[in-house]
C-alpha positions in Angstrom: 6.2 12.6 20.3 3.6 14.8 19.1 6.2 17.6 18.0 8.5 15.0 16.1 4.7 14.3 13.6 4.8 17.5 13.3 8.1 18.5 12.3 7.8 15.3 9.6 4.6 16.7 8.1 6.0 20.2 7.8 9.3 18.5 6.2 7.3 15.8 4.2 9.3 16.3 1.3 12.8 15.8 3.1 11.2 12.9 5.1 10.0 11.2 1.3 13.7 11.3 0.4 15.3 10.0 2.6 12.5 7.0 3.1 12.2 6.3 -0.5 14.0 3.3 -1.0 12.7 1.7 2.0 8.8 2.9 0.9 10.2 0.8 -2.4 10.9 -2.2 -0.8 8.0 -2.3 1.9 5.6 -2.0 -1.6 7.3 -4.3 -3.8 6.8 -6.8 -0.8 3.4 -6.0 0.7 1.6 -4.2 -2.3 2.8 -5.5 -5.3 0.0 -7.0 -6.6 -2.8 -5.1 -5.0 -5.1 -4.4 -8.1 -8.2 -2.7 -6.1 -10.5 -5.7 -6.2 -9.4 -8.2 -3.2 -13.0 -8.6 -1.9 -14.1 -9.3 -5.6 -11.4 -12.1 -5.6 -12.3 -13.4 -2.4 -16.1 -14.0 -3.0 -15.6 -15.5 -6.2 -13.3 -18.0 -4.8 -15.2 -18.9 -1.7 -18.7 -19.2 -3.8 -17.4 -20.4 -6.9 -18.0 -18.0 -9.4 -15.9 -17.9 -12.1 -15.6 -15.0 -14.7 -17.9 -15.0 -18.3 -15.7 -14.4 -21.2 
């Protein structure tokens, strides 16, 4: 309901505690190895271009 988002957000730090572990896990298996350049990746491998060094 509307008044239990607002209770969380005004008891955001209690609500990070006691989520922590499973924010851990959810990363490690989702977001591990998110660097900030997916679409980079992407349209070098679908046109080929490979990186000058």
């Amino acid at each position: 309901t509307s008044e239990e988002v607002i209770d969380a957000i005004k008891n955001i730090e209690e609500i990070s505690k006691q989520y922590s572990q499973r924010y851990d896990e959810f990363y490690h298996r989702f977001c591990e190895w998110e660097d900030g350049h997916a679409s980079e990746k992407v349209v070098k491998s679908v046109f080929g271009i490979e990186d000058k060094e």
